[in-house]
N, C-alpha and C positions, 0 to 999 in steps of 0.2 A: 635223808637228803639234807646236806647244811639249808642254812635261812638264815635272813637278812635280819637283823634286831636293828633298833631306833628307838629313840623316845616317842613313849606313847604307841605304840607297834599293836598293844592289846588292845586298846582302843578302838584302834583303825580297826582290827578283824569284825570289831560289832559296830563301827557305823555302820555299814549298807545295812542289817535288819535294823536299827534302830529306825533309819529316815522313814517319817510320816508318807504315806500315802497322799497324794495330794489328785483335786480333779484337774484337769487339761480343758481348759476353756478358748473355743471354737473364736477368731478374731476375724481371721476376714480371707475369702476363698477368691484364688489365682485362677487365669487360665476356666478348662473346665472345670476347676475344684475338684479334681480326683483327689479321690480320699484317700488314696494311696499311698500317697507322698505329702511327707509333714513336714513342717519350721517352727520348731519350739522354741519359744524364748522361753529361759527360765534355767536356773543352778543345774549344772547334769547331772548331777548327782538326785537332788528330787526328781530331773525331767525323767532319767532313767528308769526310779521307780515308779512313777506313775505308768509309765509304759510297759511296763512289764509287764499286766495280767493280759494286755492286749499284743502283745509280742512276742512272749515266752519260745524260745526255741524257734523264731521262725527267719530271725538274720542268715541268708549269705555269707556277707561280707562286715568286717567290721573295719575301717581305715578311720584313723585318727591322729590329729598331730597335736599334740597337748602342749603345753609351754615348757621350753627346754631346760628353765629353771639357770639360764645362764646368767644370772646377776649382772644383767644389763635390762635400759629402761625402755618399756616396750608403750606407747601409745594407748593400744588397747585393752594390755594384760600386765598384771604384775608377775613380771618370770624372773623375781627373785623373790621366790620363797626359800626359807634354810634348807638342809638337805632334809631333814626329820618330817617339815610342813611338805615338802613335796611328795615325800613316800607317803605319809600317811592321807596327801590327796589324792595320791593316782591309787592306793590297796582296793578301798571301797568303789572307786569306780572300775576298776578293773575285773572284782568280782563281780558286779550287776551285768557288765558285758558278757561276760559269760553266759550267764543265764539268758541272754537273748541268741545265741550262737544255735542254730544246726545243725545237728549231728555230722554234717557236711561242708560245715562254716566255717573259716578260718578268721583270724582278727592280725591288722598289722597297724605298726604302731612305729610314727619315725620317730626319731631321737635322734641327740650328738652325743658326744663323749662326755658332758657333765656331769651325766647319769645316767649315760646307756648302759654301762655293765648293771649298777646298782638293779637298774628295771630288768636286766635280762637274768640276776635272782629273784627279783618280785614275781616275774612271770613262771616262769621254772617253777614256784609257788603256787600261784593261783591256776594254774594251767596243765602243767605235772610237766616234765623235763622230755618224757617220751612224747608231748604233743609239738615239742619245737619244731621245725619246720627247717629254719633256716635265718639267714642273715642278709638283707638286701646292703651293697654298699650304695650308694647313688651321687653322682659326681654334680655337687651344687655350685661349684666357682667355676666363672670361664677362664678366670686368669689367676696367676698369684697374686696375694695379698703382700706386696714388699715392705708393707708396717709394722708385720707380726712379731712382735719379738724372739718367738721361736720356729713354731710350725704356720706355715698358710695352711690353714684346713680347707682341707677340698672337696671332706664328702660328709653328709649324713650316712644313718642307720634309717633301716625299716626291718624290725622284729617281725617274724611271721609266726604264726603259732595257730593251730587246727582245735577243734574241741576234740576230735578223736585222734589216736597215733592213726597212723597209715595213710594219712590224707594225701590225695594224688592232685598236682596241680592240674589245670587246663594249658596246652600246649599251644606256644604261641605260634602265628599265621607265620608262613616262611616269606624272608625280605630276598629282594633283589641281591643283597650285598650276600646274604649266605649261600643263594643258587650262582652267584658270578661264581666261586671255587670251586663248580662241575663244569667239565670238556668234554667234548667226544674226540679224542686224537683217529682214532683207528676206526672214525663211522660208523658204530655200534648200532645196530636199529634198534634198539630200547633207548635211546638216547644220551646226555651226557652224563658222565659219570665219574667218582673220585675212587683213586687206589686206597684199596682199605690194609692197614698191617695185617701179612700175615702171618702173626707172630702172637704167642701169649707169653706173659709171664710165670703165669702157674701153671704146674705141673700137668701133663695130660697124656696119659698111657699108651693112646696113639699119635701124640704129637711127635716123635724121636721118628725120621726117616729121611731119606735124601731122594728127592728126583732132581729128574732133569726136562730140561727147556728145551725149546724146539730147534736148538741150536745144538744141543749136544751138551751146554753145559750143565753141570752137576751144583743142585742147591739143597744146602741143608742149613736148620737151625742155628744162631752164635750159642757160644756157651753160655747155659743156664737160662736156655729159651726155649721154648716146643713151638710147632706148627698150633696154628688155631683149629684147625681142622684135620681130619687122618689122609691119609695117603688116598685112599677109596674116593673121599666126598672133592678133594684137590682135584682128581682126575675128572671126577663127573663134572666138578664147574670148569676146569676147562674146556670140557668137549663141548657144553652149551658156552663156548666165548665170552665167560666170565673172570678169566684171569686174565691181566695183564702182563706180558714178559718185556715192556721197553720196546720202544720204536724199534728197535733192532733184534729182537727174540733173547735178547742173552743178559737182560736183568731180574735180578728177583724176582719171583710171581707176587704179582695184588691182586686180589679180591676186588673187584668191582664194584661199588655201593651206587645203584642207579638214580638219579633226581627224581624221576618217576618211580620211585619205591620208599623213597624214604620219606618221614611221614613229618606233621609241623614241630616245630622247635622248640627242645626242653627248657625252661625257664632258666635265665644264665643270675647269679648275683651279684655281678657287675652291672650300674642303668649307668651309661654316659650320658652326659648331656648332650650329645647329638642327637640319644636313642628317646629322651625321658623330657628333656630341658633344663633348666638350671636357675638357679634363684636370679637373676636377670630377666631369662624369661618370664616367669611369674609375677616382677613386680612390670615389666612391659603389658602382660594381658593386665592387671590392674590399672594400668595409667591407663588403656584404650576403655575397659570399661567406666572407667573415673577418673575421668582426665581434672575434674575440678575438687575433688574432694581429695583426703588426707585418708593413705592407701596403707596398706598393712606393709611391716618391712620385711614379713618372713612366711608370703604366702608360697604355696605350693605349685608350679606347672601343673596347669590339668594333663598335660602329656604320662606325668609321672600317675597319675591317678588313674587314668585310663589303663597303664602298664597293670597294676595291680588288680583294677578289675576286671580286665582281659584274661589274667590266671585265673580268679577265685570266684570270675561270677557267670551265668550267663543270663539271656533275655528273660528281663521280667524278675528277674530273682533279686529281694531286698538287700539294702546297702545303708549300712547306719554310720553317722558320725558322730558324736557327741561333744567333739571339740571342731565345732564347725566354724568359726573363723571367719574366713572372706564367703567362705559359699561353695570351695573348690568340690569338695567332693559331690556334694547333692548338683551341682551346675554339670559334671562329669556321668555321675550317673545316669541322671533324665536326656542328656542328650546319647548315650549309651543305651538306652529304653530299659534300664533297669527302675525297678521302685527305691523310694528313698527314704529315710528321717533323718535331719538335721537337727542338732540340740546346739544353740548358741544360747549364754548368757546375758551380754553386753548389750547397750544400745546397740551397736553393728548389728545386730541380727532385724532390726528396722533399717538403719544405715545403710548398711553393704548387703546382705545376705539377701534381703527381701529383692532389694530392685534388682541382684545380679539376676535369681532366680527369674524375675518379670521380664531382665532382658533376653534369658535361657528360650521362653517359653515364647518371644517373639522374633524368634531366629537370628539370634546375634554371632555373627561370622566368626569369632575369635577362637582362640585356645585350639580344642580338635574339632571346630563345628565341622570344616572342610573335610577332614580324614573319615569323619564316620557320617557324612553328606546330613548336617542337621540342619532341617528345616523349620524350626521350632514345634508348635506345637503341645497339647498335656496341658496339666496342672497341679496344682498343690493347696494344701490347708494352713495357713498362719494360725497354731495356737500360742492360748502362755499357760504359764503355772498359777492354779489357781487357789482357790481354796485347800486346806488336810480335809481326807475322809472323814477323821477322826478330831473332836476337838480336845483342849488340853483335859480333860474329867475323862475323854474317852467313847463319849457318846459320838455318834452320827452325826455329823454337820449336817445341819435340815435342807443345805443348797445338796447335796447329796441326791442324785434320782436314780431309780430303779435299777437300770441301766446298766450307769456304773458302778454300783453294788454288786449287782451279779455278776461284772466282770472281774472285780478282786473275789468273789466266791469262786466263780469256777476256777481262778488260777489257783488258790489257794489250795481248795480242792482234789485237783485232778493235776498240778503243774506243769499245766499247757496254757496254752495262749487262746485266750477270748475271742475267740473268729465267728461271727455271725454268715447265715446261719448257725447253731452247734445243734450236732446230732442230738435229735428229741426234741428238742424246745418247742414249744406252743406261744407265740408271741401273745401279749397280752395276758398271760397266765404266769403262777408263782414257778412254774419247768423250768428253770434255768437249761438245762439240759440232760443229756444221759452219757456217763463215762464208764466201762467196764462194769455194764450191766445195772449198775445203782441211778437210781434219778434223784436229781440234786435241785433240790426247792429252796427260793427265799420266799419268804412271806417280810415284805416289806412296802411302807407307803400304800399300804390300803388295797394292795396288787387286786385283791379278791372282792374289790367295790366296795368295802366296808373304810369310811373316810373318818369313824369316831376313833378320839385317843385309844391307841392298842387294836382297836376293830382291825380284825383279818389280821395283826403283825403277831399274835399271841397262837401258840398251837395247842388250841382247845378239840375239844372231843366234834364239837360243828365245824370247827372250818379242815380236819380234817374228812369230815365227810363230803365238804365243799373239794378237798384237793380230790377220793376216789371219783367225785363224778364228773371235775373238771379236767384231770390231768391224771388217768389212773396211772399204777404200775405196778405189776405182779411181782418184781423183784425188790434187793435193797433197797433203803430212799436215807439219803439223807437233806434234813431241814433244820436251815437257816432261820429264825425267827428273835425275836426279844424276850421271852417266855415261854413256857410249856406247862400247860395242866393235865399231859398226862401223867400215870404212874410208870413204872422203868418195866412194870411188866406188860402194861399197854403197847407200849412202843417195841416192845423186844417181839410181842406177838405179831405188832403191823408191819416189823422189817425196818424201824426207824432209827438212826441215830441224829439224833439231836445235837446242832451247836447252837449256843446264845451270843447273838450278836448282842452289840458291837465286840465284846469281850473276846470271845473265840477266836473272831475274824480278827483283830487286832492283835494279836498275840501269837497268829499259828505264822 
């Protein structure tokens, strides 16, 4: 498959495993403080990895709108980086989003023409060419631009791309405007209904025959056309008042396609701004949410954000942003009753993000509160980026706890995502949990009540007999520890494999 080369290109493939592990420090809880729905301030690029061992494959939806890289001056982002800095800033975030995606999960990503081709090789890359999806165009001007020296551009992209091929969208709700093009002429009691061709282009063995209408006249195929159907199954749907021959019997037969049969509406990749909104609209829901402060110049309509997660998601099912901005996607989701994570950088994520979110959750009328009748409601967690796991020698950060240690073990591990409960665990005990039959212990922080330097973190021949009587398990085990005194034959006979933290853990 060709690929994209840039300076520094090899670089960019090993930041994401290079970026430190960092902890997620808890700032201050919205609403009911559901824990479900996050506000990370902090670089997305660390905020990513720190969420990963607690996220791992469990995204929905991924919608992001990153900086267009248009060499123009943006207030709260510099989106004129060279083109080299841009690729090699979107590579690494692009493959951490991955790894959060669902075998079910699709990720869409708008862009313009500065560097939408460039990114739709990057993705083709990190994604594989068989996972592309498709191409959203979305019409963002209401009017022409008459200053342009060339083109008014009228539309962005939004790249779609599935973690698996075959990914089947959700089918949108059918509008007034699609069911007004069904009639009933002739009083049909199955109700209105549209002429469907009945004609194929391809070849079909019983398509070649002539009848005739109720008139007498005689219809056959134009050349280099077949019937859709054979002579037999034509006759059976006219006898059930399925074909059409014209107010007057003596037109071509249609096929009837009934409103009451046909089912919601395949996703079109045309969004007009009637259907979606338009960069007017989005800086309007800005001026009503902040009518006094200094408003983004390139947010998104929640209408359009809605569109996307109406295909890719449904109730309850996680929705991540990492270039989260004004707030639009996590403010769309929760009023959507999907769950969410938001990753902003910037002050704005105190700014804008935080109080749009506060106004979300105290039922503020705007964007599609009306369309999908939100009442406010919920809540969310404010963290930041904290502390590295790991300090620059490699040891443990001593702000480090239990906790979160076992949640980069078990991803590490088993790479899946940290979800409490986890099958097996004993809370209080070194059990992290049990994955394909092996049980996965740290011995960390004294876990086993021993609070002297090394007490309980070292796997000695006692606190092994402390793990059979606290937390047996007749199968494999693997253990996390700082040390081990036993021999390779000890541990081969008790079923053990041994990692030495921090070393291990930092390096797998």
């Amino acid at each position: 498959m060709p690929t994209l080369d840039w300076l520094n290109r090899d670089a960019a493939f090993r930041l994401a495993h290079q970026v430190p592990y960092r902890l997620l420090e808890p700032v201050s809880a919205h609403g009911d403080g559901d824990a479900r729905n996050l506000l990370v301030q902090g670089d997305n690029l660390e905020a990513l990895k720190a969420l990963l061992p607690l996220y791992r494959a469990q995204v929905k939806c991924i919608f992001i709108d990153p900086p267009y890289n248009t060499k123009s001056a943006f207030e709260h982002y510099d989106d004129n980086l060279e083109h080299s800095q841009w690729l090699t800033m979107m590579l690494p975030r692009l493959q951490l989003l991955r790894e959060f995606l669902r075998e079910d999960g699709s990720i869409w990503v708008t862009i313009d023409d500065n560097e939408g081709h460039y990114l739709k090789v990057l993705m083709d890359e990190v994604f594989g060419r068989l996972c592309f999806v498709d191409t959203v165009i979305w019409q963002k001007a209401d009017s022409p631009r008459n200053s342009a020296r060339q083109f008014s551009s009228d539309h962005d992209y939004v790249f779609v791309y599935s973690l698996q091929p075959g990914w089947v969208p959700t089918r949108l709700e059918r509008t007034e405007e699609a069911n007004s093009i069904y009639s009933n002429p002739d009083d049909d009691d199955r109700g209105p209904w549209l002429p469907g061709d009945p004609y194929a282009n391809k070849p079909y063995s019983r398509g070649q025959y002539s009848i005739a209408g109720p008139t007498g006249r005689t219809f056959a195929p134009p050349p280099g056309r077949f019937w859709r159907v054979s002579e037999e199954k034509l006759r059976e749907l006219d006898a059930d008042g399925r074909v059409w021959w014209g107010p007057t019997g003596d037109a071509r037969p249609s096929i009837k396609r009934y409103l009451s049969e046909v089912g919601n509406l395949v996703p079109r990749t045309f969004w007009s701004k009637d259907e979606v909104g338009s960069n007017r609209t989005s800086k309007n829901e800005m001026r009503a949410l902040f009518p006094d402060a200094a408003s983004f110049t390139t947010p998104k309509p929640e209408r359009l954000v809605r569109r996307a997660l109406e295909i890719a998601t449904d109730l309850d099912d996680l929705v991540l942003d990492s270039f989260l901005g004004s707030g639009t996607t996590a403010a769309v989701a929760h009023k959507m009753g999907r769950r969410w994570i938001g990753i902003e950088a910037g002050d704005h994520a105190v700014t804008h993000c935080l109080p749009r979110l506060e106004k979300v959750l105290a039922g503020e009328p705007g964007g599609i509160s009306a369309a999908v009748n939100w009442q406010g409601g919920g809540g969310f967690r404010f963290l930041r980026l904290g502390a590295p796991v790991f300090d620059a020698a490699g040891r443990i950060d001593p702000q480090v706890r239990f906790a979160s240690l076992a949640a980069h073990v078990w991803q590490q591990e088993t790479r899946s995502a940290y979800v409490s409960p986890l099958p097996g665990a004993v809370a209080g005990t070194p059990l992290v949990g049990t994955h394909d039959g092996r049980a996965i212990y740290l011995l960390y922080n004294g876990i086993l009540g021993d609070r002297r330097p090394e007490g309980g973190n070292v796997l000695t021949l006692a606190v092994l007999q402390a793990l059979k009587a606290v937390v047996p398990h007749d199968g494999p085990k693997v253990v996390y520890a700082e040390a081990c005194r036993l021999g390779e034959a000890r541990l081969a006979a008790e079923g053990i494999v041994f990692r030495q933290i921090p070393y291990e853990l930092a390096g797998r």
